[in-house]
N, C-alpha and C positions, 0 to 999 in steps of 0.2 A: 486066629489072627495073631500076626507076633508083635512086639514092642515096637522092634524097627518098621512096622507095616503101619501099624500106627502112630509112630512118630512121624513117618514122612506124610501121612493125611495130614495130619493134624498142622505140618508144616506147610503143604501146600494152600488147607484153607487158609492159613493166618496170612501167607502171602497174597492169595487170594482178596481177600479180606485188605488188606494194607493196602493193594491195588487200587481197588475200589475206592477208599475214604480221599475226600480231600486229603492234599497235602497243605502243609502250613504254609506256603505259599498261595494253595489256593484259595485259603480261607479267609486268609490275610488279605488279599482283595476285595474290592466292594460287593455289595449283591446282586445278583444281576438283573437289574435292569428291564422292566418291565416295558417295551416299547411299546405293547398294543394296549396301553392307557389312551392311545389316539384311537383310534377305528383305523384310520386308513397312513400309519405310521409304521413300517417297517425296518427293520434292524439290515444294517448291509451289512452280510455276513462276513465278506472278504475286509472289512474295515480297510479300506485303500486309506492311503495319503491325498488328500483333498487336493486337486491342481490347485493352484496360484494363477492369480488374475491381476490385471490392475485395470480402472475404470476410471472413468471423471467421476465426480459427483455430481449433486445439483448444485453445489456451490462453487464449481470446474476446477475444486482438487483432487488430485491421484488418491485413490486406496488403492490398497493391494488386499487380498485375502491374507498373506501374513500378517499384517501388517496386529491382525488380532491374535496372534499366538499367547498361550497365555491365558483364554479365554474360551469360554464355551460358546462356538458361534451358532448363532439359528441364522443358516444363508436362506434367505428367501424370491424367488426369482417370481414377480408380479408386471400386471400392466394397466395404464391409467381406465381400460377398455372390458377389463376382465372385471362382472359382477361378482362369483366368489371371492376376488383378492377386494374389491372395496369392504363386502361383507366381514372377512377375519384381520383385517389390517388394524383397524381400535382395539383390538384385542389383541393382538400382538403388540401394541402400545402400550399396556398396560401392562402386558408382561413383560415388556422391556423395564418399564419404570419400577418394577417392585423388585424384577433382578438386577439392573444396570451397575448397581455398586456392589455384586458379589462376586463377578468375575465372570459375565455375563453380558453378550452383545446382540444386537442384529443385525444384519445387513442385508440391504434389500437393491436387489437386482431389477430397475426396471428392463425389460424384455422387446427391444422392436417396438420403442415408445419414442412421441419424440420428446425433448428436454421442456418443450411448453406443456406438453399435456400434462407430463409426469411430474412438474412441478407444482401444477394447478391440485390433480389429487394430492401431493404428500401435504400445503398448507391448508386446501378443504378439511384432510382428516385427522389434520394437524399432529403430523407424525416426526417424531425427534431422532429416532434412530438415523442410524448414515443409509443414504439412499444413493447408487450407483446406478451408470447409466451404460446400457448392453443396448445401445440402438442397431445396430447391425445382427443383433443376437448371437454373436461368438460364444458369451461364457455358456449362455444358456447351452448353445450346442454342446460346451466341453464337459457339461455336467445331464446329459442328452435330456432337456428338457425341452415336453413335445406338446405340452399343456398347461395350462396356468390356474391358479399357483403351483408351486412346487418347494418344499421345503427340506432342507437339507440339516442336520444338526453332526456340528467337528467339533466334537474335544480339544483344548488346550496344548496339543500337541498336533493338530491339523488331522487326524486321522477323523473318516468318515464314520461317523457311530448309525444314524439312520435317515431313511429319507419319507418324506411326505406326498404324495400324488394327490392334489386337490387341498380344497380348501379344510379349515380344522376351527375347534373350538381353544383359540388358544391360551385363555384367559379360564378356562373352566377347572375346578378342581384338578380335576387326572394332566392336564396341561402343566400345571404347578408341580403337582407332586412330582412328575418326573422330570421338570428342570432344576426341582429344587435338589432331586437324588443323585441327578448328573452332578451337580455343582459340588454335593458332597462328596462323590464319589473322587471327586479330583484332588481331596484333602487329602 
C-alpha cells in the first residue's frame, strides 16, 4: 500500500468522521427535547408556524394567538361537557401558576361551548389562565381538532413544537420537567 493510498483513507475517514460529529452549531443548541415524557404527547415534526386566531374571551375581550409571542404557549382546546378536560384542567392550573412568570402561558380554547356553560366550568375549577371562546368551532378546525382535549405547545416564536391528543398528567413530574426544559431551551 502506498503513502498516497494511505493518505487519502486516512483523509477520507477524518472527513468521514467530521461529517458525522455535531457541528458547533449544533451543539450550541439545547438538548433535544424529550417529548414522550407525556405518554400521548408527540413532537410535530414539520414544526409549522402556529395559525393566528382571535377569539372573545369570557370576559368578551379579543385575544389573538400572537398576542403571546414571546412566550411558551400550552394552546389547549377543551369543553365545559368533556370529562377528561374537567379531569387535567387543575392541573394544568397549577402548572400555569409555578410557570406563569417565566415566560410561560395558557390558553385555553373552549370548543362548541356555550359562554354560560364555559364560564360556569372555568369559576367551578377556578381556573385563571385566559380562556377563549370557539363556539362555532373554527379554531378548533384550524388546528384539525376532532376530540377533546387536545393540546398544542408553540415556542416563543409561534412555531408548533408538539401536540397532545387526549387528556395528560399535567402537573406530574415529566409534565414540569419538560416545560421547565422548553422554557430553558429558549434562553
Amino acid at each position: 500500500m502506498s503513502f498516497s493510498f494511505r493518505g487519502y483513507v486516512l483523509l477520507l475517514v477524518a472527513a468521514l468522521l467530521t461529517a458525522a460529529a455535531p457541528s458547533d452549531a449544533q451543539t450550541a443548541r439545547s438538548p433535544a427535547i424529550n417529548y414522550k415524557l407525556i405518554p400521548n404527547l408527540d413532537e410535530v415534526k414539520d414544526h409549522p408556524v402556529a395559525p393566528d386566531f382571535t377569539l372573545a374571551t369570557l370576559e368578551d375581550k379579543k385575544v389573538s394567538l400572537k398576542d403571546f409571542r414571546g412566550k411558551l404557549v400550552f394552546l389547549n382546546f377543551w369543553a365545559s361537557w368533556c370529562t377528561p378536560c374537567r379531569e387535567e384542567m387543575p392541573a394544568m392550573e397549577r402548572l400555569f401558576q409555578q410557570f406563569k412568570d417565566k415566560g410561560f402561558v395558557i390558553l385555553a380554547v373552549s370548543v362548541k361551548d356555550s359562554r354560560k356553560d364555559s364560564l360556569a366550568f372555568v369559576k367551578e375549577l377556578k381556573i385563571s389562565y385566559p380562556t377563549a371562546l370557539d363556539p362555532e368551532g373554527d379554531v378548533g378546525q384550524l388546528y384539525s381538532v376532532w376530540g377533546l382535549p387536545v393540546t398544542y405547545l408553540i415556542d416563543p416564536k409561534g412555531i408548533v413544537l408538539a401536540r397532545a391528543w387526549g387528556p395528560a398528567d399535567w402537573y406530574g413530574a415529566n409534565a414540569r420537567g419538560l416545560i421547565s426544559s422548553l422554557l430553558d431551551a429558549r434562553k
